[in-house]
C-alpha positions as CSV (number, residue, x, y, z in Angstrom):
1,X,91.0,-60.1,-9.7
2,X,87.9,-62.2,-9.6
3,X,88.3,-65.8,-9.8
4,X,86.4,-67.7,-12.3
5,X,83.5,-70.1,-11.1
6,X,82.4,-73.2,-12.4
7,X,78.9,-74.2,-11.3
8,X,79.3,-78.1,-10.0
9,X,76.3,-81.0,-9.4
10,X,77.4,-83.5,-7.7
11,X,75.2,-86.9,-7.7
12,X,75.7,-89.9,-5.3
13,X,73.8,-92.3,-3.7
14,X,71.1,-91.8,-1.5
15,X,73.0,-93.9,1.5
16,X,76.3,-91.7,0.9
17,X,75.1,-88.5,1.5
18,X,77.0,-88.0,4.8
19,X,79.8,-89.3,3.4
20,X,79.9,-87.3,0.5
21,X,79.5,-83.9,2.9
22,X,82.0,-85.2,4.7
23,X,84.9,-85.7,1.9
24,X,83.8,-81.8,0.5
25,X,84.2,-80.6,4.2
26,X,87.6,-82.1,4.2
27,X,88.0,-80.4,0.4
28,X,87.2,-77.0,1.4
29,X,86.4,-76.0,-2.6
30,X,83.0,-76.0,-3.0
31,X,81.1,-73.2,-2.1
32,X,77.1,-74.7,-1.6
33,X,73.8,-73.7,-2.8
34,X,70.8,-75.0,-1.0
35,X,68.8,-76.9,-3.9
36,X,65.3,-76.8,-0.9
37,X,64.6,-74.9,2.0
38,X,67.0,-77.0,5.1
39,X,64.3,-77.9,7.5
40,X,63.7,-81.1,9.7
41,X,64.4,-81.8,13.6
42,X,68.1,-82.5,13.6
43,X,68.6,-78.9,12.0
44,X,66.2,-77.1,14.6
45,X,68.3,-79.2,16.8
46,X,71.9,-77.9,15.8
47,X,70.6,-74.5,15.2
48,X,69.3,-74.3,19.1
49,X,72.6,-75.6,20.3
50,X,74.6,-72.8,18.2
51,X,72.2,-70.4,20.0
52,X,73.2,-71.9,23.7
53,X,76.4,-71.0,22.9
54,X,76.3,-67.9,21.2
55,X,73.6,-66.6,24.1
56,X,76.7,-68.3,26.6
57,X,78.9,-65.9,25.5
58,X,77.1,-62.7,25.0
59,X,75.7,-62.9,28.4
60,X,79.5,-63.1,29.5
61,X,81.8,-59.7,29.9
62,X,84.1,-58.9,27.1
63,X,87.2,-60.6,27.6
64,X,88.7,-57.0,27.5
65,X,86.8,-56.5,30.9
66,X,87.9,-58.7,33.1
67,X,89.7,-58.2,36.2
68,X,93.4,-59.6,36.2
69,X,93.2,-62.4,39.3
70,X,91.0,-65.7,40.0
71,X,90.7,-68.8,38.5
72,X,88.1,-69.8,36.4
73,X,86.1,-73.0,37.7
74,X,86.2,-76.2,36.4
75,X,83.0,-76.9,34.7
76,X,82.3,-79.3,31.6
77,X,80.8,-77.2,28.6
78,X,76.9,-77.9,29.4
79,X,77.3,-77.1,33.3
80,X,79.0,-73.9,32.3
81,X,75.9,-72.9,30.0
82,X,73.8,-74.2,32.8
83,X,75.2,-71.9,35.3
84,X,75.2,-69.2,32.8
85,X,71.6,-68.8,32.6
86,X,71.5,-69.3,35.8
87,X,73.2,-66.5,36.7
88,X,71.7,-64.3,34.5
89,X,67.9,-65.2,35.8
90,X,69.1,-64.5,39.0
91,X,70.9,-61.0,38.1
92,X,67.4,-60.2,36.6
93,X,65.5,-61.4,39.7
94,X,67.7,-59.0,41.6
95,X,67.5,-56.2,39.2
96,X,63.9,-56.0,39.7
97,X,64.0,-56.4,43.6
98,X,66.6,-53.8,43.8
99,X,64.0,-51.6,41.3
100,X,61.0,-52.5,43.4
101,X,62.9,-52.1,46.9
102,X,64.6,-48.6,45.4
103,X,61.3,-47.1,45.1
104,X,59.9,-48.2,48.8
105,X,63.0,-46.5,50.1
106,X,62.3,-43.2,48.1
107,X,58.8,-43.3,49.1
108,X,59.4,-43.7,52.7
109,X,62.7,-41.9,53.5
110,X,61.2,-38.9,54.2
111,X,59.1,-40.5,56.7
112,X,61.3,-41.7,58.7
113,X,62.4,-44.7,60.6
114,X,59.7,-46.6,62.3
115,X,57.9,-49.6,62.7
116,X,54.8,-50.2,61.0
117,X,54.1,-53.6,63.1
118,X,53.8,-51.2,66.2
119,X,50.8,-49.2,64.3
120,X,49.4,-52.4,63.2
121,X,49.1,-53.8,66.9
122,X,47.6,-50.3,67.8
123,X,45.0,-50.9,65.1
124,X,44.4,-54.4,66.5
125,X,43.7,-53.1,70.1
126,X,41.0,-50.0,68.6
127,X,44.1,-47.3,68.4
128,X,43.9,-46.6,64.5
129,X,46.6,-44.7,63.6
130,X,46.5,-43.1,59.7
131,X,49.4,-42.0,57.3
132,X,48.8,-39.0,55.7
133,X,50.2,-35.8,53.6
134,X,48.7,-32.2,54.0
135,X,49.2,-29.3,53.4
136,X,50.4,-27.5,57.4
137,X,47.7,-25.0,57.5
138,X,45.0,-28.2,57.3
139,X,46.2,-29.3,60.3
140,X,44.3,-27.0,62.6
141,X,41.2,-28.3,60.7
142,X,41.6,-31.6,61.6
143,X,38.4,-33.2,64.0
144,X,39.3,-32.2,67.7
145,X,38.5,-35.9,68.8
146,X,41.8,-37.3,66.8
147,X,45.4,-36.6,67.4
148,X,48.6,-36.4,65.2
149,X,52.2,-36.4,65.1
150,X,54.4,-34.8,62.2
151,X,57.1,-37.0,61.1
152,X,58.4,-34.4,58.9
153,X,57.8,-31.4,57.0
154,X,58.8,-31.1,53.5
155,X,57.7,-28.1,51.1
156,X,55.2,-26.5,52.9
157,X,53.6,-30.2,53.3
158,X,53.3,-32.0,56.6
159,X,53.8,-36.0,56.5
160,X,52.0,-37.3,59.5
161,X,50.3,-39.6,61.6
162,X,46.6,-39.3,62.1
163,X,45.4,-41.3,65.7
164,X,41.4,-41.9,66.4
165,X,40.0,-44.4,68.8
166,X,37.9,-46.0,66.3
167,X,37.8,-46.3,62.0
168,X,37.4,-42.4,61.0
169,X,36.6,-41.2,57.7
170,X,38.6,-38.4,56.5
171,X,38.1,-36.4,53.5
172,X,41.7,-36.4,51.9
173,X,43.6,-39.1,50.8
174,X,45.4,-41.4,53.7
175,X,48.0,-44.0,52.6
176,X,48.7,-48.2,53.8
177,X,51.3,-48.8,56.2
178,X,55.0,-49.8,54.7
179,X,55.2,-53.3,54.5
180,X,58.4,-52.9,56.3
181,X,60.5,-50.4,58.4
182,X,63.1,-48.2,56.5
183,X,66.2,-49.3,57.8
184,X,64.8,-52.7,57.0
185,X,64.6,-51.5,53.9
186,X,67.7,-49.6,53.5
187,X,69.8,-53.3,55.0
188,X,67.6,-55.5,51.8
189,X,68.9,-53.0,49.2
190,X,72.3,-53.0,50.7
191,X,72.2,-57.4,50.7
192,X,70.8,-57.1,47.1
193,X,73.7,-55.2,45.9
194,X,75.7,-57.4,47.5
195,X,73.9,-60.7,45.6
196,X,74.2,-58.8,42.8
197,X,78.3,-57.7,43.1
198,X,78.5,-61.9,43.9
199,X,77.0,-62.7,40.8
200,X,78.9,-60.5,38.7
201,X,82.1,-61.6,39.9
202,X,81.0,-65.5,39.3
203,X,80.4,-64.4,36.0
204,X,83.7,-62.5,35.7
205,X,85.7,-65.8,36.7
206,X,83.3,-67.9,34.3
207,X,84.0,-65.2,31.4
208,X,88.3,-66.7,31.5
209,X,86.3,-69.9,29.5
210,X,86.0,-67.2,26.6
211,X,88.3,-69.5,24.4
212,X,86.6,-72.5,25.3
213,X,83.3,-71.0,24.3
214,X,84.9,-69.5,21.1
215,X,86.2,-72.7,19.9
216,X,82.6,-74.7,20.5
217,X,81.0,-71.6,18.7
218,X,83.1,-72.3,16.0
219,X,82.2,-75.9,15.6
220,X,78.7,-75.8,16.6
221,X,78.5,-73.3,13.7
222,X,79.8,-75.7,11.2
223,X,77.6,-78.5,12.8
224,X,74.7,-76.1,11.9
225,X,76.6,-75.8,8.2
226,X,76.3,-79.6,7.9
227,X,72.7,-80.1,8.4
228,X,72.2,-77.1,6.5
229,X,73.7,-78.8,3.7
230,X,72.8,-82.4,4.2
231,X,68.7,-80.7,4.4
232,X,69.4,-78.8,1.4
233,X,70.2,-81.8,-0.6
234,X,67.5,-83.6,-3.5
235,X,67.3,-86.6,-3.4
236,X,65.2,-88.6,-6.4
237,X,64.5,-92.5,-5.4
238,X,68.4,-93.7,-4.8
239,X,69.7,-90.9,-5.6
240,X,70.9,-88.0,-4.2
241,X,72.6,-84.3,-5.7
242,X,73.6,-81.4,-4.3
243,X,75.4,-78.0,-6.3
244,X,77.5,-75.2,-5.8
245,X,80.4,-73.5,-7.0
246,X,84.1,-74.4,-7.2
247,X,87.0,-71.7,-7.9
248,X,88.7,-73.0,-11.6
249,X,91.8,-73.0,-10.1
250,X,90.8,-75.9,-8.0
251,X,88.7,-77.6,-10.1
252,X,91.2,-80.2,-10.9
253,X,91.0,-81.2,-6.7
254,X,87.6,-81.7,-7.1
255,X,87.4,-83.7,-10.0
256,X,90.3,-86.2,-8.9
257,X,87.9,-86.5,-5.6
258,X,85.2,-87.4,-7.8
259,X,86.9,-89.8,-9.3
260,X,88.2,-91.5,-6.3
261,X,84.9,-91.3,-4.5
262,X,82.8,-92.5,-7.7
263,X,80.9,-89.4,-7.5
264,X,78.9,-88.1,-10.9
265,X,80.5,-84.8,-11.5
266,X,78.4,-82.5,-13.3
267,X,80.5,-79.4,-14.5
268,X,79.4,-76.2,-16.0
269,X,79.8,-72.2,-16.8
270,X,77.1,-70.4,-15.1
271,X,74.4,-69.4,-16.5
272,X,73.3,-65.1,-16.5
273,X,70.5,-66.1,-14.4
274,X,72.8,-67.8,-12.1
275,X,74.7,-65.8,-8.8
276,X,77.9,-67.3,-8.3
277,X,79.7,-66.1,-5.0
278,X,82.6,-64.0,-4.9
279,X,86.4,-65.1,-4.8
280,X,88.8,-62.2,-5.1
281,X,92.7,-63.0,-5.3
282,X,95.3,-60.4,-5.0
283,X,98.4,-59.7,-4.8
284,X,99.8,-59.5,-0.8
285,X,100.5,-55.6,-1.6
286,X,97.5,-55.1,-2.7
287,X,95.2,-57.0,-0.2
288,X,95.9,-54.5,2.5
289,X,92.6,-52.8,1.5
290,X,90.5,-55.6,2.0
291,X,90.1,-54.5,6.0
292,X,88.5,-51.5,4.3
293,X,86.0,-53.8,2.6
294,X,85.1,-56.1,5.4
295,X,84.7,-53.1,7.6
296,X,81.9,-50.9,4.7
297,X,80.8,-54.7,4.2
298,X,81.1,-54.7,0.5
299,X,81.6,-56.9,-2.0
300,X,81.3,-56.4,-5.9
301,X,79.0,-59.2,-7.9
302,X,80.7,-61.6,-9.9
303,X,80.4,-60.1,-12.9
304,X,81.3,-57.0,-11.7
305,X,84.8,-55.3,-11.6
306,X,87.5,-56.2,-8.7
307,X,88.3,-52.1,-7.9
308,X,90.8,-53.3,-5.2
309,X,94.0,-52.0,-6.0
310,X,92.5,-48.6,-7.6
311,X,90.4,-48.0,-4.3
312,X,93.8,-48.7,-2.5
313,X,95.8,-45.9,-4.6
314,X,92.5,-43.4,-4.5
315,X,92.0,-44.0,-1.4
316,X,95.6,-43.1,-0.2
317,X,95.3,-40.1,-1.6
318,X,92.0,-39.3,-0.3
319,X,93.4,-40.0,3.0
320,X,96.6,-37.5,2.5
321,X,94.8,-34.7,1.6
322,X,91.4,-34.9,4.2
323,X,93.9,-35.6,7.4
324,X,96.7,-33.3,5.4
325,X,98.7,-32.9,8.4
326,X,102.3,-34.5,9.0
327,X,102.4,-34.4,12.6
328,X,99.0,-36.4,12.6
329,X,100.3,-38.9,9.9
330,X,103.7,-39.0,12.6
331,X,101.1,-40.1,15.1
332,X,99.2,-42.5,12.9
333,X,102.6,-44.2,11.8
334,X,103.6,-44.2,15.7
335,X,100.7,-46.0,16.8
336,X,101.1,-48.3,14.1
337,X,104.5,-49.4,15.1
338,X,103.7,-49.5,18.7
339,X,100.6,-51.8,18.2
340,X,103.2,-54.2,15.7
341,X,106.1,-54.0,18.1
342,X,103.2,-55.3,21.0
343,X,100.9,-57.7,19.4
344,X,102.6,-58.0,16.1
345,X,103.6,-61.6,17.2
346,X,100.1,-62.5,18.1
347,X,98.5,-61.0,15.5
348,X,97.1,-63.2,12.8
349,X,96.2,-60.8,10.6
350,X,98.5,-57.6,9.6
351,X,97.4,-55.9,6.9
352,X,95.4,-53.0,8.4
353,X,98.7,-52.4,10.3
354,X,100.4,-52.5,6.8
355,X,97.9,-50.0,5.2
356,X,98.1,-47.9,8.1
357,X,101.6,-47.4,7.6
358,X,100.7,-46.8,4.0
359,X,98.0,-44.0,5.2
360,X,100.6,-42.5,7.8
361,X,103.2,-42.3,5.2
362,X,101.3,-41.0,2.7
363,X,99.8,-37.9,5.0
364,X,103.2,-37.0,6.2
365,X,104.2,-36.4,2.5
366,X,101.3,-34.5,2.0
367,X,101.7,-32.3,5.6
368,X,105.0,-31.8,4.5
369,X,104.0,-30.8,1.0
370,X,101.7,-28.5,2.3
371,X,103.8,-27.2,5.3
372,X,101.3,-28.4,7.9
373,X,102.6,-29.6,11.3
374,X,100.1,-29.2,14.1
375,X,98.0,-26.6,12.2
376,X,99.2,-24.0,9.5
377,X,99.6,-20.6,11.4
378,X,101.7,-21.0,14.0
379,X,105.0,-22.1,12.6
380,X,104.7,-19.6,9.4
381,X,106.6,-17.9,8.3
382,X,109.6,-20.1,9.2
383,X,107.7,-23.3,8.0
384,X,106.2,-23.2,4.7
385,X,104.5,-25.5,1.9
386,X,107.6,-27.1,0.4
387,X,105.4,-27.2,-3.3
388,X,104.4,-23.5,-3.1
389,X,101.7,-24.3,-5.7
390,X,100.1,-26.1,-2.9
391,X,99.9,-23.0,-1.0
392,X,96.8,-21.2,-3.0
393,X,93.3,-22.8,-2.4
394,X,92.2,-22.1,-6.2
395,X,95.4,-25.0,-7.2
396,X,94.2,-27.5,-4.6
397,X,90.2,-27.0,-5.8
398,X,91.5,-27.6,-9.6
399,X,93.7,-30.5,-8.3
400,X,90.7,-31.7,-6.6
401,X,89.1,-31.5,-10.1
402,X,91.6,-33.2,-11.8
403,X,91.5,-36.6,-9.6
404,X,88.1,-36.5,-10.0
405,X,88.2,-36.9,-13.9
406,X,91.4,-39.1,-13.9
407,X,89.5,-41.7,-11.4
408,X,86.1,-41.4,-13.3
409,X,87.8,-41.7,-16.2
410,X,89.3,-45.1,-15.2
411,X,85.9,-46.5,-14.8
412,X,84.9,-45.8,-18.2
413,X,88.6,-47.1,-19.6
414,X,88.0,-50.1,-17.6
415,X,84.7,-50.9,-19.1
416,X,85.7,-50.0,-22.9
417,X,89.2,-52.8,-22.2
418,X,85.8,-55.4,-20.7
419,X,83.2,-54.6,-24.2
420,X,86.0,-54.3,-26.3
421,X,86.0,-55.5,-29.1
422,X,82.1,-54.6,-29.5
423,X,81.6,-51.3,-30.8
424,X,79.7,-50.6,-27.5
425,X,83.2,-49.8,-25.9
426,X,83.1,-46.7,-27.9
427,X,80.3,-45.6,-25.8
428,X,82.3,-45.7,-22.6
429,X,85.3,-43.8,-24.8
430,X,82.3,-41.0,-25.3
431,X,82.0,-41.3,-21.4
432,X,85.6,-40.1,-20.8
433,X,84.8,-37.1,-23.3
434,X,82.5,-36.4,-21.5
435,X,84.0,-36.3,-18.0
436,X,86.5,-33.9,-18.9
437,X,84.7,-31.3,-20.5
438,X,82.7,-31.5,-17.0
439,X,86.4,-31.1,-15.5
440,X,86.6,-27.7,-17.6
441,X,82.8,-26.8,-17.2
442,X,83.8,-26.7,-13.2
443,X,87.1,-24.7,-13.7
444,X,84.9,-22.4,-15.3
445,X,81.9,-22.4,-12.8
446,X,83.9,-22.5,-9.3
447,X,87.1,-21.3,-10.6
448,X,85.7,-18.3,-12.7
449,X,88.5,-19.9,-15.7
450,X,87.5,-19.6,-18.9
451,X,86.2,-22.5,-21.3
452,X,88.5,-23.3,-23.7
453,X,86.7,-23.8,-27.2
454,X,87.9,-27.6,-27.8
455,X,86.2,-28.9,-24.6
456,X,83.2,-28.0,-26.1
457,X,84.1,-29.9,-29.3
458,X,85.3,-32.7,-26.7
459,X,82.5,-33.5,-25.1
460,X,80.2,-33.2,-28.0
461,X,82.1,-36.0,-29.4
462,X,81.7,-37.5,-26.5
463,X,77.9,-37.2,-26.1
464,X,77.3,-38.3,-30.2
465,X,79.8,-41.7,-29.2
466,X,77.1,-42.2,-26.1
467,X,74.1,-41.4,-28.7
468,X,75.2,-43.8,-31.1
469,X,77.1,-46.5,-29.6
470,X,75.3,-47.5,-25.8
471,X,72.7,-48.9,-27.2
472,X,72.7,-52.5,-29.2
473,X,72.4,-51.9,-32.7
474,X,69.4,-54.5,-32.9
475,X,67.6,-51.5,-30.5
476,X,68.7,-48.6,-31.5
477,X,65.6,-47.0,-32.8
478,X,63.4,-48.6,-30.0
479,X,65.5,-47.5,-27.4
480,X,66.8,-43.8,-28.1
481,X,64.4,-41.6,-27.1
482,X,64.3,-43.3,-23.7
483,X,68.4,-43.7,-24.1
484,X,68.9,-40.1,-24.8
485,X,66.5,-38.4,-22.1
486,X,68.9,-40.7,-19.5
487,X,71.6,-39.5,-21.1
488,X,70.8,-36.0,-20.5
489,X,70.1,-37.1,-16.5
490,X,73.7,-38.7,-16.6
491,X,75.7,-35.4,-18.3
492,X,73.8,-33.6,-15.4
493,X,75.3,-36.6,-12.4
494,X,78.6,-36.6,-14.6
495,X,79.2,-32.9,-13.6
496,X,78.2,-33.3,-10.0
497,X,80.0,-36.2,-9.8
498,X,83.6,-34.4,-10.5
499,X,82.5,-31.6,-8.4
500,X,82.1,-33.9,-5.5
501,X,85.5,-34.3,-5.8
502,X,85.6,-30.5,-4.1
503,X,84.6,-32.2,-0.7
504,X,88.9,-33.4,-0.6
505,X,89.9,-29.6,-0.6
506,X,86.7,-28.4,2.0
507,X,87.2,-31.1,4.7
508,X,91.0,-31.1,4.6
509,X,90.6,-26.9,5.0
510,X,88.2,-27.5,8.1
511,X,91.1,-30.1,9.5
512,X,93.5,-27.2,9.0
513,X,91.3,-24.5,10.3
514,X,90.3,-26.8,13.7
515,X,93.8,-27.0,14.2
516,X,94.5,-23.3,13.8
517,X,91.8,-22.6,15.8
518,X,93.0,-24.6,19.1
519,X,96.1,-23.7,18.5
520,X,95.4,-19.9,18.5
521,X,92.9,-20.4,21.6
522,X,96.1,-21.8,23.7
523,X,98.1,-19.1,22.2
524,X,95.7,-17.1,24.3
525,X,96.1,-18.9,27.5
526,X,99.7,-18.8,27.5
527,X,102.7,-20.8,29.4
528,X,102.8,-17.4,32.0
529,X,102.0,-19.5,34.8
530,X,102.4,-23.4,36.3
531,X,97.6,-23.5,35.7
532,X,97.8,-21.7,32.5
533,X,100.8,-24.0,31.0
534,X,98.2,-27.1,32.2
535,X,95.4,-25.7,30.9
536,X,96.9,-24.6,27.6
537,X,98.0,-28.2,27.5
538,X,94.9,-29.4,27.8
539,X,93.2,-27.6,25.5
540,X,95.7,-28.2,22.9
541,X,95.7,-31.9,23.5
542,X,91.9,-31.9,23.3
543,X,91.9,-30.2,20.3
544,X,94.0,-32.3,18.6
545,X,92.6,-35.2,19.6
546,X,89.3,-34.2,18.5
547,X,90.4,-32.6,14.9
548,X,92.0,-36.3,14.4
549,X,88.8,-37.9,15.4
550,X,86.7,-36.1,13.4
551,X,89.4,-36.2,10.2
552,X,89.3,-40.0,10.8
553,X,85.4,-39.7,10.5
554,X,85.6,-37.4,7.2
555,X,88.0,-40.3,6.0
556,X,84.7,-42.8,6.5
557,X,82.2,-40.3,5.3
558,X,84.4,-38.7,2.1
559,X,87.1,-41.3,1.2
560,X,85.3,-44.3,0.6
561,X,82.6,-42.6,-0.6
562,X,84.1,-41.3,-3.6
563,X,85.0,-44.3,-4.3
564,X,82.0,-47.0,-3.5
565,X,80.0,-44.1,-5.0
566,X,81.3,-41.6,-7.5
567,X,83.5,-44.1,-8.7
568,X,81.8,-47.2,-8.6
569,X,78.8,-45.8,-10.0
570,X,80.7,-44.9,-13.6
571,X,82.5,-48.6,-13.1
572,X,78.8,-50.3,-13.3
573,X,79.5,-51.8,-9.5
574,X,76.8,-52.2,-7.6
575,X,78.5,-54.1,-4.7
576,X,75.7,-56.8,-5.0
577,X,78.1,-59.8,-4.4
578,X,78.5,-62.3,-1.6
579,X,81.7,-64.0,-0.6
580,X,83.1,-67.2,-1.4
581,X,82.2,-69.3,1.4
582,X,83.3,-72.7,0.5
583,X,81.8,-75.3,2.8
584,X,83.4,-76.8,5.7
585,X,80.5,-78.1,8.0
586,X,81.2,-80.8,10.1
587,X,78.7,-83.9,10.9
588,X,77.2,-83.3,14.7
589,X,79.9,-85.0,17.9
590,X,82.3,-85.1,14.5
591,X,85.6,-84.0,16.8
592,X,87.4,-82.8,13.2
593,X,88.4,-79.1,13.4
């Protein structure tokens, strides 16, 4: 359910603006709308120190990565930043010497090991000695007053020195000493790597202040929230006001804290041009799909309809029948259980345990429906679907069907209950007509099942309902033609939209046939011998593993789909909301938490 807003002004005085942020901090009800663009010194101020953190910690291994072993050092929070960046300029000073030195050495291996300062004094005392590639047979034309020496011979190509008393010119290409011998070289890549292991471990033993960094994160952000708010404030002479939005439920907190603060409380509905923020409240049971929310990132408008506990049962379902396999849902469930027994403690948070459970649960009913444990094939014909309706693709398609117009035709119930009692409800009524003469139009299309005459009546209802009553009776005649060519678009969509529903029956087949398909290739190998039995094992574990990987993709791709899609386009949702964010910034070196 939604939570009703109220939009909330709140005037004080022009010296109690601090204050005032302070008390709604401590509050926690109002969620805040800048009334200007935040700008001004302090703010830049708070927002770079929010970045010295956040930069802090994503230069920083993953807790997940570090080594067991080693104490982190004591540092206070600004030398620990310090050495940070540091660290990180240096790692980057090495990367690029390691780059710069790794090339020399795969320039100049093939050469050889010598020392170029010895060729250098040679040049010094009229002994010029030249570094050169050609091709072997150019050797024998080289001038007979200069010598050489091959230092080694690599396809068909000679690398070597060129000696003349005296400059020579030659007319191929000759190269500059190394700045360096190789083994030089080869011992500066091998101390960079080791520079560069140091580093990394320093930064390893710094990464155990995670926590620390965490927490400061978390209050430097709601520094940053407090001079966001106190900038976005209007002032006007002694006078100050800032607004937002407070849930109804707790409107009665806020006005006893105007009254004890002397604030002027301004209080009122908002108005259609007005966005309020987002507050759902649910049930615990049903707020186990909120995970699945948070994780698409979506959140309806305001004004739009809370789908929660219908997207939980839907997408239950969906999940059953696009994994469709008990033995997987066994897994799931087992996974589940292990991660609660281990962490359960520690875990703040539960409910994408609890919906996984829900998920498992519902898959092993529908793997044991089906009579599908590991794949289909192999276990028939001693294990078979327990509902042997299930057993012929045609039922599952028109099953498929049928929970496509049943959840579409929610949507359109839902919005009739919301216009009722304007007769514009009746419009949504035609919708649902409408929807299930599609249901029999696809029978008859995929299903080659023949279209019974009073779907046709149905839907025809339906469409006169749409004709007549979706349009404001002040507009009708200005609006119909336009209306009615949409209308025609949307009987079209309304059809595709239940066939869609097809995609539940396809992917759960593949998941089916994947398993099959490993499960007949191991057949193959056999158990005959100690490296067959392995390697049958392996290639039924891999194929498992990947059929529940990609099942767990379909789930992502399909499952929500149909219903942030399909189904939320014939609910009116456009997921255009933004959460409830009530404000809870605290005033810069403020130690409250």
């Amino acid at each position: 359910m939604i939570v009703e807003m109220k939009k909330i002004t709140v005037v004080v005085q022009d010296k109690d603006r601090e204050e005032t942020l302070e008390r709604l901090a401590q509050l926690g009800l109002v969620h805040l709308e800048h009334l200007r663009q935040p700008e001004g010194g302090s703010l830049e101020e708070a927002r770079a120190r929010l970045q010295a953190v956040k930069k802090t910690l994503a230069a920083l291994p993953p807790e997940g990565e570090i080594e067991s072993g080693g104490e982190p050092p004591e540092l206070e929070l600004e030398e620990l930043i310090g050495r940070v960046a540091e660290l990180k300029e240096e790692q980057a000073r090495l990367r690029d010497r390691a780059e710069k030195n790794r090339r020399l050495v795969e320039e100049w291996e093939v050469w050889g090991d010598f020392d170029p300062r010895l060729l250098r004094e040679l040049n010094g005392k009229g002994v010029w000695v030249y570094l050169s590639v050609l091709p072997e047979r150019e050797l024998k034309e080289l001038p007979e007053d200069v010598a050489f020496e091959v230092f080694a011979r690599k396809g068909g190509m000679a690398y070597c020195g060129i000696i003349s008393r005296g400059t020579k010119y030659f007319h191929f290409k000759t190269h500059d000493l190394p700045p360096k011998r190789l083994s030089e070289m080869i011992r500066e890549g091998e101390e960079i790597a080791g520079a560069r292991a140091e580093a990394e471990k320093e930064l390893e033993r710094l990464a155990r202040l995670h926590p620390l960094l965490e927490r400061e994160e978390e209050r430097r952000a709601r520094e940053l929230e407090f001079e966001e708010a106190r900038a976005g404030m209007e002032g006007t002479g002694k006078l100050a006001y800032l607004r937002g939005y407070c849930p109804l439920p707790e409107l009665s907190g806020l006005e006893a804290a105007g009254r004890e603060n002397r604030w002027g409380l301004l209080i009122e509905d908002p108005s259609p041009e007005d966005e309020p923020p987002t507050l759902i409240t649910n049930p615990r049971w049903v707020r186990i799909i909120e995970p699945i929310f948070k994780l698409i990132d979506t959140v309806p408008g305001y004004r739009e309809i809370d789908s929660s506990l219908v997207f939980l049962v839907f997408f239950s379902l969906f999940f059953a029948m696009l994994v469709g396999d008990a033995a997987y849902g066994l897994i799931f469930l087992s996974a589940a259980a292990l991660v609660h027994w281990k962490l359960g403690p520690r875990m703040a948070d539960k409910r994408f345990l609890f919906l996984l459970y829900l998920l498992s649960g519902g898959t092993i009913v529908w793997g044991v429906l089906t009579g599908t444990f590991f794949g289909q094939e192999w276990l028939r014909p001693v294990v078979t679907a327990r509902v042997p309706w299930l057993d012929v693709q045609d039922n599952i398609i028109w099953l498929c069907f049928l929970i496509g117009a049943v959840q579409l035709s929610i949507a359109h119930l839902w919005r009739a209950v919301r216009k009722a009692p304007s007769v514009l409800a009746l419009a949504d009524l035609g919708w649902v007509m409408i929807i299930w003469m599609m249901f029999f139009v696809a029978r008859m299309f995929i299903l080659q099942e023949s279209f019974p005459a009073y779907a046709g009546v149905i839907g025809g209802t339906g469409i006169l309902l749409v004709v007549l009553f979706s349009i404001h009776p002040r507009q009708f005649l200005k609006e119909l033609v336009p209306r009615n060519f949409a209308l025609f678009l949307n009987v079209i969509s309304s059809f595709a939209d239940v066939v869609s529903y097809i995609r539940l029956f396809a992917v759960g087949l593949a998941t089916v046939a994947i398993a099959d398909a490993f499960n007949d290739m191991a057949a193959s190998v056999g158990w005959s011998s100690v490296v067959t039995g392995l390697a049958t094992a392996v290639i039924l574990l891999f194929g498992h593993v990947l059929n529940m990987i990609l099942a767990g993709m379909a789930i992502l791709v399909h499952g929500v789909r149909l219903n942030v899609l399909e189904f939320s386009g014939h609910l009116g949702n456009e997921w255009t909301g933004r959460r409830f964010s009530p404000f809870r910034g605290i005033k810069t070196g403020n130690s409250q938490q």
